[in-house]
C-alpha positions as CSV (number, residue, x, y, z in Angstrom):
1,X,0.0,0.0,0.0
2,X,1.2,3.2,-1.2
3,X,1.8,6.2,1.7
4,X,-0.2,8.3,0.2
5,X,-3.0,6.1,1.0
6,X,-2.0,5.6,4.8
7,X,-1.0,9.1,5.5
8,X,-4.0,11.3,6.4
9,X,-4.7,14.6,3.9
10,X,-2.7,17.8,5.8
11,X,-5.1,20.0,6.8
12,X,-4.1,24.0,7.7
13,X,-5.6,26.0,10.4
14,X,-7.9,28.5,9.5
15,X,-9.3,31.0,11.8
16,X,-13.0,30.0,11.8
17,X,-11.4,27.3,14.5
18,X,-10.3,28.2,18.0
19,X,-7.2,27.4,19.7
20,X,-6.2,25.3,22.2
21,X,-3.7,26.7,25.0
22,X,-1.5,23.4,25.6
23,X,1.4,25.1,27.3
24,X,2.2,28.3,29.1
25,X,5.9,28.8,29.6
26,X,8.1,31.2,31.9
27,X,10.3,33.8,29.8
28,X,11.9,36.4,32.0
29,X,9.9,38.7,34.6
30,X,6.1,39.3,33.1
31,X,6.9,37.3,30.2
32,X,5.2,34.3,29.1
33,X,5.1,32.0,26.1
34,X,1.6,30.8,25.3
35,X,1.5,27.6,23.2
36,X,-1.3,26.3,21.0
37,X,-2.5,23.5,19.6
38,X,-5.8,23.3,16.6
39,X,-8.7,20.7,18.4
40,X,-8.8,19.4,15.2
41,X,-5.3,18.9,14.8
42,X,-4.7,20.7,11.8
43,X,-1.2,22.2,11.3
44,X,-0.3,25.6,10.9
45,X,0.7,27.8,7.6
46,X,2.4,31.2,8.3
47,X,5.4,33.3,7.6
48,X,8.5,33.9,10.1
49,X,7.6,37.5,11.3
50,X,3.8,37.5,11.3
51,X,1.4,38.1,13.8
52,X,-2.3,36.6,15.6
53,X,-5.1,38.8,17.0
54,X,-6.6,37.2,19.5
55,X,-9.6,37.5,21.4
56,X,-9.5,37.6,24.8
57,X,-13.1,37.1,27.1
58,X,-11.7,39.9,29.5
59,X,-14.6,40.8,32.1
60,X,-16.9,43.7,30.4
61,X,-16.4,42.2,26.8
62,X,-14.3,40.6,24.1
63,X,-11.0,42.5,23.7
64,X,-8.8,41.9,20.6
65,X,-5.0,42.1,21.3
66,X,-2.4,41.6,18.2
67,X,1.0,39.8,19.2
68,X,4.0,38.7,16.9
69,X,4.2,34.7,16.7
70,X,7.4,33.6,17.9
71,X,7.6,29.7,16.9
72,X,8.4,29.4,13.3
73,X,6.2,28.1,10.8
74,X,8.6,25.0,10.0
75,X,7.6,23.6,13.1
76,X,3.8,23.2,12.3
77,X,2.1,21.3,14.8
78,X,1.5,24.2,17.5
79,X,1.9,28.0,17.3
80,X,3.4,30.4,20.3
81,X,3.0,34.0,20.8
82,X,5.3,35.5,23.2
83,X,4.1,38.4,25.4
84,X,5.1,40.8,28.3
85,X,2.6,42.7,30.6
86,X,3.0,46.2,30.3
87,X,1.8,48.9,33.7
88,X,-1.7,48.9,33.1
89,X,-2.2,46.3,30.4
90,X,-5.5,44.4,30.1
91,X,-4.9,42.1,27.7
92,X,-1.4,40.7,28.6
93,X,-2.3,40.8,32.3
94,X,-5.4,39.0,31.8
95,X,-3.5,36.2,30.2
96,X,-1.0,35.9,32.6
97,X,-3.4,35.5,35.4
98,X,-6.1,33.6,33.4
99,X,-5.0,31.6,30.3
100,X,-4.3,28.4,31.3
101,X,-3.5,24.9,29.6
102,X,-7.2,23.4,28.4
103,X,-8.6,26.8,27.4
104,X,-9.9,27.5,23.9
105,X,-9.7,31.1,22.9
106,X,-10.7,32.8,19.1
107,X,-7.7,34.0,16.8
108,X,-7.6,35.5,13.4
109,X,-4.5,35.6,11.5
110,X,-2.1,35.0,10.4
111,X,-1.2,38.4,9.2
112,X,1.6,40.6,8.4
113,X,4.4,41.7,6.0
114,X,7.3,42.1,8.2
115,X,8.9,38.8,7.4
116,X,12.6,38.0,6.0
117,X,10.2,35.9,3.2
118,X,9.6,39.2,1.4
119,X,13.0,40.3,1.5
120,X,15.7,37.6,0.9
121,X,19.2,38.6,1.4
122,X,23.1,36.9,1.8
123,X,23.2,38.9,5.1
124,X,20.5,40.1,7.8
125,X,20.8,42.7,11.0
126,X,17.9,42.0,13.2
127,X,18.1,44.8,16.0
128,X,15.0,44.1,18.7
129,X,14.4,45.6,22.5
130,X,12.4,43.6,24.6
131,X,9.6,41.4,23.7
132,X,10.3,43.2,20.3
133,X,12.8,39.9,19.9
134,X,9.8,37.9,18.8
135,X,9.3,38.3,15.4
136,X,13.3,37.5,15.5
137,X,13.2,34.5,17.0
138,X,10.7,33.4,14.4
139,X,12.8,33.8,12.0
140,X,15.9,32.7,13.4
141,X,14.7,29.7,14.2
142,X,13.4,29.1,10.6
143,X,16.6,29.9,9.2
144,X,17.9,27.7,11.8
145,X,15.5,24.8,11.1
146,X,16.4,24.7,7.3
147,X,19.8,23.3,8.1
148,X,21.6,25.6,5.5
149,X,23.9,28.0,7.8
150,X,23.0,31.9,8.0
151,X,24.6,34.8,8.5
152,X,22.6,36.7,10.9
153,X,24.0,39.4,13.7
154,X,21.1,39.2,16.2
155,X,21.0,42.4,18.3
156,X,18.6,42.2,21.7
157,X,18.4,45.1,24.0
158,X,17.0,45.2,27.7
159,X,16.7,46.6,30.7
160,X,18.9,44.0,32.5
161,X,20.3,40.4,31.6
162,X,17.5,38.7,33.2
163,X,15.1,40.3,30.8
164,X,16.4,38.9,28.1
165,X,13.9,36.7,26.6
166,X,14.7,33.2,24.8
167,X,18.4,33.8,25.6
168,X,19.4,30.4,26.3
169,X,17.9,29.4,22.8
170,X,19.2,31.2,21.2
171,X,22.5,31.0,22.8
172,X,21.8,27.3,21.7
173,X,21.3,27.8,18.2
174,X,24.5,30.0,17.7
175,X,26.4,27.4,19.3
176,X,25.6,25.3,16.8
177,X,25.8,27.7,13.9
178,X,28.7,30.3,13.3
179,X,26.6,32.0,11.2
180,X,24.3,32.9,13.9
181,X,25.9,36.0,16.0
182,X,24.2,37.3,18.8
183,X,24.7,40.5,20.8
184,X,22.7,41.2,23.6
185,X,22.8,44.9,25.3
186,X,21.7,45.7,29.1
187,X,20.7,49.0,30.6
188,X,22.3,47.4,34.0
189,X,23.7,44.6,35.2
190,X,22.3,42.0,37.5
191,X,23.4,42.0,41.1
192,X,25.5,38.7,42.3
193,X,25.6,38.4,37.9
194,X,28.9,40.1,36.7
195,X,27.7,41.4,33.3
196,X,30.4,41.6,30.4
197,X,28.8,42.6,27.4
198,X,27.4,46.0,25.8
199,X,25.9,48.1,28.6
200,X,24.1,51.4,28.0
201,X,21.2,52.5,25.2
202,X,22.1,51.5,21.9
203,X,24.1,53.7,19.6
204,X,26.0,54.2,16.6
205,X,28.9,53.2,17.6
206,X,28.0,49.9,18.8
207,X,26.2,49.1,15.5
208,X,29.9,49.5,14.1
209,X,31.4,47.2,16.6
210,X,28.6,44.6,16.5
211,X,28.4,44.2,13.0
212,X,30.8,45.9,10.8
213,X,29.5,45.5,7.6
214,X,26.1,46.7,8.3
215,X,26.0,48.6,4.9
216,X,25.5,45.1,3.5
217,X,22.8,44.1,5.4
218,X,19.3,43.9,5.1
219,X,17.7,45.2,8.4
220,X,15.2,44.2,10.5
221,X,14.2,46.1,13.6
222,X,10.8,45.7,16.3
223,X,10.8,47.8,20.0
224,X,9.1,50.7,21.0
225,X,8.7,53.3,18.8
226,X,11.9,55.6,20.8
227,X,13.9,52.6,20.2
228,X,13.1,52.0,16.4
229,X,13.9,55.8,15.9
230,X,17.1,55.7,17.7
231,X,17.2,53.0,15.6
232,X,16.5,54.7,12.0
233,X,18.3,58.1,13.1
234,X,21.7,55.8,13.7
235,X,21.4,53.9,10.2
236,X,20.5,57.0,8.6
237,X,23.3,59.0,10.1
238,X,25.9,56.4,8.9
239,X,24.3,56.5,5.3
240,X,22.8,53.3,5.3
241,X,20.2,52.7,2.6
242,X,17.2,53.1,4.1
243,X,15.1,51.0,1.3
244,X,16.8,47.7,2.7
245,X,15.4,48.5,6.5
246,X,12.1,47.2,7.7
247,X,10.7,47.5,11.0
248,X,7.2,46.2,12.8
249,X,5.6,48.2,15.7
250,X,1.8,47.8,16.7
251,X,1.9,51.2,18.4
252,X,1.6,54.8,15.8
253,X,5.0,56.4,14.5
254,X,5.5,59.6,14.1
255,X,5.1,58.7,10.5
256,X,1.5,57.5,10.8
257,X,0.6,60.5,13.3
258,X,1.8,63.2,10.5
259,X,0.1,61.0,7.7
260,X,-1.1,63.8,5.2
261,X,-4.7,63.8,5.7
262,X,-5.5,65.8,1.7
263,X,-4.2,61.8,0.9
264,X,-7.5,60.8,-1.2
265,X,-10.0,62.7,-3.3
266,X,-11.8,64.2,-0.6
267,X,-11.1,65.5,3.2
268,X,-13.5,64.5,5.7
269,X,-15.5,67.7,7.3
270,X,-16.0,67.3,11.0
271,X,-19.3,69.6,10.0
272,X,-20.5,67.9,7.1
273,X,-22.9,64.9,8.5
274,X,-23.1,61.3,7.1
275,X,-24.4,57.8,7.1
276,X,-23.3,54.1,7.8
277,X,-25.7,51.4,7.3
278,X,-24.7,47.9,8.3
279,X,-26.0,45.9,6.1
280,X,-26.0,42.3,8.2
281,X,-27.3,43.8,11.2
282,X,-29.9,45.7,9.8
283,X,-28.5,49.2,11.5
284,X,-28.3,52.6,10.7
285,X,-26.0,55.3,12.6
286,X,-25.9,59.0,11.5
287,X,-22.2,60.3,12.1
288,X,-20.2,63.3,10.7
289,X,-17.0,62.4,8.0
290,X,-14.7,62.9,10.6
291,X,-15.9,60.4,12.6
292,X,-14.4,56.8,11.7
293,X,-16.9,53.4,10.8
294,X,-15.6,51.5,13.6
295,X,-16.7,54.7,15.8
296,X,-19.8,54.8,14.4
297,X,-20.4,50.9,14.5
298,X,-19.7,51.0,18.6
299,X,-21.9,54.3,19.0
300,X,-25.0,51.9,17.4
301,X,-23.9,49.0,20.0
302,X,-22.0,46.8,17.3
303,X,-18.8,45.2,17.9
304,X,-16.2,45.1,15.1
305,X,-13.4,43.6,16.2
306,X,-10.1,45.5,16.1
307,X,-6.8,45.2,17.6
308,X,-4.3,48.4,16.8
309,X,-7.1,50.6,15.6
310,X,-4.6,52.6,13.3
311,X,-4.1,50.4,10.5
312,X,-1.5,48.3,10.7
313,X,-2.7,45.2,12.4
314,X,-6.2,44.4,9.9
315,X,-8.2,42.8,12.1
316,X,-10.9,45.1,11.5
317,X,-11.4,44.7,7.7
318,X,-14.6,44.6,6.6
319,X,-16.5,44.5,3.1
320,X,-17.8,48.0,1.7
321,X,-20.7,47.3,-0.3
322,X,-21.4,50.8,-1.6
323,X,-20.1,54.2,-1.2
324,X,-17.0,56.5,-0.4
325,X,-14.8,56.2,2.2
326,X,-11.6,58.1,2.8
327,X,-9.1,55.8,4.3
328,X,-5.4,56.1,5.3
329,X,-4.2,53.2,6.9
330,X,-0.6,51.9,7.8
331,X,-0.2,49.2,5.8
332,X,-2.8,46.6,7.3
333,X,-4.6,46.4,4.0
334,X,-3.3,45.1,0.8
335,X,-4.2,47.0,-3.0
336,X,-6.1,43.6,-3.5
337,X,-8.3,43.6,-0.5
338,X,-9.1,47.1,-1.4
339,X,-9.5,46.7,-5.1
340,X,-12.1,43.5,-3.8
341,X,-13.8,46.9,-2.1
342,X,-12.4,46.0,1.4
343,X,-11.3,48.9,3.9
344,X,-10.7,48.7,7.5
345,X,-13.1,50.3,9.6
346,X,-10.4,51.9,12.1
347,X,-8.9,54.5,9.7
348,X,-11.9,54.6,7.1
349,X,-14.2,57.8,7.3
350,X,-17.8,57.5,5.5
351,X,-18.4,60.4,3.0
352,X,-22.1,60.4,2.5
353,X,-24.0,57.2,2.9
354,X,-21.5,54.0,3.1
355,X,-23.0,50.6,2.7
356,X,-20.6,47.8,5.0
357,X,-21.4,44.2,5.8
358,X,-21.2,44.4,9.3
């Protein structure tokens, strides 16, 4: 008998399922590793880099929370997202406390373009700070996984040596492969743990010590938005060209804040009124064009679910049926969702009456 008639078909994970937790698993200080498993024990498809929006049951109503996946696609079976609880988070903290091995949760996803996939190069830079590492470590380890050696200078910065999360992997890997160089950089030492490495904020002229051929690199960078422009403002300052450096960030930059808001064929009129009919639910809100759809849906009691709610993430993508909208988003939408007459509802203003399927 053939294998092909033994082997039962593969079967992907699609987000109409819900996960399993099957494992939670201690980082570094607030930091935990969430591991899950499909019921149906389907496998999972997605890129090194990309992320999961999840939604959590938090007391008071769903929220939806995006995190980077940090296992790597070429280990199938589960998927892990990696998270750290922030003063006065509610999502993270509510995991922590509550998400525990047996629980089933929703997730859509996978989603995301920051992934080395779209970019292949000879040589990568991947400069991270804090649970910014993730997306790294995804991709690390699928390099890693392939068996064919890399040549990867893997920056981490943190606050002290004990926050540095999946050290000891990674310390792992790189003792296996050369090609895998890692440099980690603390704020402060540890006390009783002599510290010998880079201490301080990071700066140009680390970058030159840690890797000196940066020029030749392709760049990948996720942190805090300070730390991703100190980031730029160094590569930038040593003329690096800035077409081969990517970065991923769930919170606004300065970029998306000073977004041109002419960019379209109209401007939204905080005086001039409109209309948003959802189409599924049978509801219709009166609004202004200022005033976004995923505003308008919650003021008429609907939930659309959303996780960054400034257009990078997608989660709130919904199908325009008729209408104008004036959207500028932040990359969370591709040119064939919209040409398909999708928009995200965080950063899309009605102008006039706007039919959605909501």
């Amino acid at each position: 008998m053939s294998a092909d008639k033994i082997s039962p078909a593969v079967r992907y994970w699609q987000d109409d399922e819900t996960l399993e937790c099957v494992s939670v698993i201690p980082e570094a200080p607030d930091v935990r590793t969430f591991c899950f498993a499909a019921p149906s024990g389907a496998l999972f498809s997605y890129l090194p880099g990309q992320f999961l929006t999840l939604e959590l049951p938090v007391p008071g109503g769903p929220l939806y929370r995006t995190y980077t996946i940090s296992s790597s696609p070429s280990r199938p079976l589960s998927i892990s997202v990696t998270v750290k609880a922030q003063p006065g988070s509610l999502g993270t903290r509510w995991m922590l406390d509550n998400l525990v091995p047996g629980m089933r949760i929703k997730a859509m996803g996978p989603a995301g373009h920051f992934t080395s996939h779209h970019h292949p190069a000879e040589k990568y830079l991947f400069i991270s700070a804090g649970s910014g590492i993730t997306p790294m470590m995804s991709m690390v380890t699928y390099m890693y996984d392939q068996g064919r050696i890399p040549d990867v200078v893997f920056v981490n910065c943190a606050k002290r040596p004990s926050d540095i999360i999946f050290r000891e992997r990674l310390e792992h890997m790189s003792s296996r492969f050369e090609g895998i160089e890692l440099r980690w950089v603390v704020e402060q030492g540890d006390r009783y743990q002599p510290w010998t490495g880079y201490q301080g904020m990071f700066n140009q002229l680390m970058l030159g010590l840690m890797a000196p051929d940066y020029l030749e690199r392709e760049v990948f960078c996720c942190g805090p938005e300070p730390f991703m422009q100190a980031v730029r403002d160094a590569l930038a300052g040593l003329g690096f060209d800035m077409d081969h450096y990517h970065q991923e960030s769930f919170q606004p930059s300065l970029a998306a804040e000073d977004a041109d808001a002419t960019e379209g064929d109209v401007v939204p009129d905080e005086d001039t009124s409109a209309e948003v009919e959802f189409t599924v639910s049978g509801v219709s809100q009166k609004c202004t064009e200022t005033d976004t759809i995923l505003a308008t849906a919650r003021n008429a009691g609907l939930n659309i679910p959303s996780g960054c709610t400034f257009g990078v993430c997608g989660t709130c993508k919904i199908k325009k049926v008729s209408g104008q909208v004036h959207m500028v988003h932040n990359g969370g939408i591709t040119d064939d969702d919209i040409a398909d007459g999708y928009v995200l509802a965080c950063c899309s203003h009605p102008i006039g009456k706007v039919e959605v399927e909501v």
